[in-house]
N, C-alpha and C positions, 0 to 999 in steps of 0.2 A: 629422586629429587630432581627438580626441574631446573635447569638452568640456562639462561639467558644469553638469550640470541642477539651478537650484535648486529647495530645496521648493514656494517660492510660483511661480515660472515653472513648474514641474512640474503643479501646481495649474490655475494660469491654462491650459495647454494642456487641461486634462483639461476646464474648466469650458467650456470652447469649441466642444467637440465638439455636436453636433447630437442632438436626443431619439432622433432613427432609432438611431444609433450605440448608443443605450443598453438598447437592445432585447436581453431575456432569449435568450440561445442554447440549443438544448436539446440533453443529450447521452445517449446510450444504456448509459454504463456508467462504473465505473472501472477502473482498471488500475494495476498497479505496474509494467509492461514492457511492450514490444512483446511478449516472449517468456512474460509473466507477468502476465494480467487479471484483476483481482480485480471480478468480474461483480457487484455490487450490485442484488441484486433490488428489486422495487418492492411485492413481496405485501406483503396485513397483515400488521402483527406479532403474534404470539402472546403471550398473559400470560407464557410461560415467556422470551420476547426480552426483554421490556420489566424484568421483575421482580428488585428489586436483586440482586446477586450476594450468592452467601452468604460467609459470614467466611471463608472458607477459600480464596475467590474464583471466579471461572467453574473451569467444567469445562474440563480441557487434556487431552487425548486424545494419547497415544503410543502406543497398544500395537496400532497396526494396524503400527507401522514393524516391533514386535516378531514379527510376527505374519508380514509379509512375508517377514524372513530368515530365519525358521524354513522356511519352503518353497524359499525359495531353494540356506540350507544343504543342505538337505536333496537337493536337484537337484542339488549338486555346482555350483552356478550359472548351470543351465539349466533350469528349468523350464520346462513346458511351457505355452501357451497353458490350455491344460485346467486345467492345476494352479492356474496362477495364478487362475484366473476361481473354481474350486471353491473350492481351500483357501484362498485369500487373499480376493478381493472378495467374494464371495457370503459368505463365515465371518466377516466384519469387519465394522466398526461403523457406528452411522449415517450420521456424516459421510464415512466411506469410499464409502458407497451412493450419499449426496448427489454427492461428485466425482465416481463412476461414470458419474452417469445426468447430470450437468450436461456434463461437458465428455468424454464420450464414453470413457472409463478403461476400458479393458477385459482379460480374461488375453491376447487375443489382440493388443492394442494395446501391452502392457506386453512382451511376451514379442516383437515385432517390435523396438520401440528396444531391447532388453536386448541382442538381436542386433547390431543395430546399435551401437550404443556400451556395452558392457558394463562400461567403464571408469566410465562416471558412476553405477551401481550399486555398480561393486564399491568404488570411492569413497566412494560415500553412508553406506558405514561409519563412516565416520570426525565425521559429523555425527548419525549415531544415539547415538556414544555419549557426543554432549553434552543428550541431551534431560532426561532427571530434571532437571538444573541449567536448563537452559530453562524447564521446565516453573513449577519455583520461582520465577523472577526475575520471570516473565510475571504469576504470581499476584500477588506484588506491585505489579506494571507498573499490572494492571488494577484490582484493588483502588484505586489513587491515582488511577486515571481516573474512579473512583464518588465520591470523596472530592472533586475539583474539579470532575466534570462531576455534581451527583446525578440530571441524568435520564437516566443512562446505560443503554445497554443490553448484557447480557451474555450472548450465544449461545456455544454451544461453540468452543472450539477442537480442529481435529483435524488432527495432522500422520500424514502416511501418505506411502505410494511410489504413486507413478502413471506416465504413461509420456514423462514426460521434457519436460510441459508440462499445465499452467500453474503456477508458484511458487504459486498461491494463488487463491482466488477464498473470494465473499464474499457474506451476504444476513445480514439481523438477524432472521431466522427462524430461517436450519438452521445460524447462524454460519460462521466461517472454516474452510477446509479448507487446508492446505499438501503442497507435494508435495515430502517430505523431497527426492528425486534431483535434482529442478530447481533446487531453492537454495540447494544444495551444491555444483553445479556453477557456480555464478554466482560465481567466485571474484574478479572485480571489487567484488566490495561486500566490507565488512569484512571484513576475512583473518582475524577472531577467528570462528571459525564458532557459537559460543555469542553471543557477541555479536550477531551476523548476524540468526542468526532470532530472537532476543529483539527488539531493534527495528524487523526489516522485519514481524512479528505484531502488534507496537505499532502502527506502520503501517498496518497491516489492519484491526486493530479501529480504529482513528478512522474510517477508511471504513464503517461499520454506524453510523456515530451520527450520518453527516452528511444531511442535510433530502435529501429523495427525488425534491422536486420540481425539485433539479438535478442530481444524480449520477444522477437518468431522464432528463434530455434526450439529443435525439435531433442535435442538431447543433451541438455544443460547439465554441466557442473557443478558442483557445492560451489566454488568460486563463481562461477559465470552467474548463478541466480544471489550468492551471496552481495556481489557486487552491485547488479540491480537492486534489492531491496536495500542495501547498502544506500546507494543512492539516494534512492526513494525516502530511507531515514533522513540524510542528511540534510535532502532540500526543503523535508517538514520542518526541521529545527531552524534550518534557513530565512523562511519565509513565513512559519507560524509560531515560533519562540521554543519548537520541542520535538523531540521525533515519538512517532505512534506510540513506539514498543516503550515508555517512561521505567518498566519495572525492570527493565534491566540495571538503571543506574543501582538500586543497590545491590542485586542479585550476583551481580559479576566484580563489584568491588572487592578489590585486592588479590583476584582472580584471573586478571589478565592476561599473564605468562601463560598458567596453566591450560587456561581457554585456549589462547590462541598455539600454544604449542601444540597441540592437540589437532587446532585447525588445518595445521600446513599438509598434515601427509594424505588428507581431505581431502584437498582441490582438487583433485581434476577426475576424483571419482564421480560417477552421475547416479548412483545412488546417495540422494541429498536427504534422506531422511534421518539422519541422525543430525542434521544443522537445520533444516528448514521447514514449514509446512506441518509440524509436528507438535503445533497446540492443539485443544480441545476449548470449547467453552469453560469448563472448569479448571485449567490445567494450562499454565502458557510454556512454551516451547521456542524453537525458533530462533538460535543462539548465530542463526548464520548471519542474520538482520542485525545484527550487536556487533560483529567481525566483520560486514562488509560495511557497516557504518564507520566503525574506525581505520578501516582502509582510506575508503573515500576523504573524511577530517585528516586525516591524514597526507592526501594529494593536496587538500587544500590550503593547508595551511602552513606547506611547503613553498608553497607556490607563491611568487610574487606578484602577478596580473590576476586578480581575482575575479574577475569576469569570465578572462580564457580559462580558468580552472572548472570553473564550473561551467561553460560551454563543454570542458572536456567531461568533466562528470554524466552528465545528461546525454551526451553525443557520442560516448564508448560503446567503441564495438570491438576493441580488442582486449578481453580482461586480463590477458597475461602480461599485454605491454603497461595498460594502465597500472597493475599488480607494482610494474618494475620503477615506474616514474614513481610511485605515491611517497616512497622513503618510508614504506611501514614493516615494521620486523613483529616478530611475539612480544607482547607486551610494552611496546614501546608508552613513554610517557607523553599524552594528549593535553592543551590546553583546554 
């Protein structure tokens, strides 16, 4: 039987622990899935990353998705490797080039899964023709993320088709790229599919504004990646009314204790796949985005300067100090 850890016992164990224990772990990237890594590069940022978004808000990019089904219509649904690569990647936009040349996109890579699963293309229609409303809500999403973070940074967003992975990747240079077919097939996360990619992009962008000298390490913790995507949830619900991962609200009700007591003797191992990264398309996973989100809600709504809270959210690079301030134990009760 499980039994309940208080705040100050929670505390006293934590304050117990040994200085080695509290040694910075380094990680190489983030990710929003096993199936879907949002790569957070480490270059400079450019005046054009750093520089407030304009009233109108970041640049949101759709018209590679448009630009896709026109060749595709046009194929009758088979296009060719050639086509794809001519008329679609090579004729498309910057951040279309950025996903190309990062995670390898290519006519002949697109035009192998179309093959293979042509169902999750001919699908992906039905998520293209929520994007204008996307595109809207987002603007405001991020617009409010300038408004409580103001040293935010706003690179493009570009939603486009790719070949059937990654949902998303990510740098505060060349900004986010989504890959409309991948996260429209993830039909475990919000069944509102406008919903969906409005918050799992709110999601993405919190990853561009978080400190580099931890979403660059090289050998991250269940804690240290649990607290970044932690993050990451909470500045979605923040600034877009919900965090990505929605199916967890029922999935972990009344389960709290159990999760998290489970969670603690975790931390500081860096084999994170039994918390993290460990969805599929068919099958969501990923319990560690659930526990570093209620850490985080947890900092902040301790916290009386809610601004500084979430500067400190966004700008942690120590996860075991932030661990210590948040006031979070196993199963503690959240607003």
């Amino acid at each position: 039987m499980l039994r309940a850890v208080s705040a100050k016992g929670y505390a006293r164990q934590r304050a117990a622990e040994s200085s080695e224990e509290k040694l910075k772990r380094i990680c190489v990237g983030v990710f929003i899935a096993a199936l879907a890594c949002a790569t957070i590069s480490g270059a400079p940022q450019s005046a054009t990353s750093t520089a407030s978004a304009p009233e109108s808000g970041p640049v949101i990019q759709i018209e590679d998705v448009t630009l896709f089904y026109k060749v595709y219509d046009a194929a009758g649904a088979h296009p060719t490797a050639d086509q794809l690569q001519h008329d679609y990647i090579d004729a498309g936009s910057d951040g279309l080039h950025h996903l190309a040349e990062a995670r390898r996109v290519t006519g002949e890579a697109i035009a192998k899964n179309l093959a293979a699963r042509p169902e999750m293309y001919s699908d992906a229609k039905r998520c293209m023709a929520v994007l204008p409303r996307v595109r809207e809500r987002l603007q405001v999403a991020l617009l409010k993320l300038g408004q409580l973070y103001p040293e935010a940074k706003f690179p493009p967003v570009t939603i486009a088709v790719g070949r059937g992975k990654p949902v998303a990747i990510g740098s505060p240079v060349s900004g986010i790229q989504v890959g409309l077919e991948a996260l429209c097939a993830t039909n475990w996360l919000n069944p509102n599919v406008e919903d969906r990619f409005v918050h799992v992009i709110a999601h993405e962008y919190a990853h561009v504004q978080q400190a580099r000298s931890l979403v660059d390490d090289e050998h991250p913790s269940v804690l240290e990646m649990s607290l970044i995507e932690g993050a990451a949830e909470f500045t979605a619900e923040l600034i877009s009314g919900e965090v990505s991962n929605s199916q967890f609200k029922e999935s972990t009700k009344g389960r709290e204790l159990e999760i998290e007591t489970a969670f603690v003797p975790d931390e500081d191992k860096t084999d994170i796949s039994k918390w993290l990264y460990n969805s599929t398309l068919e099958k969501p996973g990923d319990l560690g985005y659930w526990v570093g989100y209620r850490i985080v809600k947890s900092h902040y709504q301790h916290a009386t300067d809610k601004t500084k809270a979430l500067r400190e959210i966004l700008q942690m690079t120590d996860p075991r100090a932030f661990l210590a301030k948040s006031g979070w134990y196993p199963g503690i009760q959240l607003e």
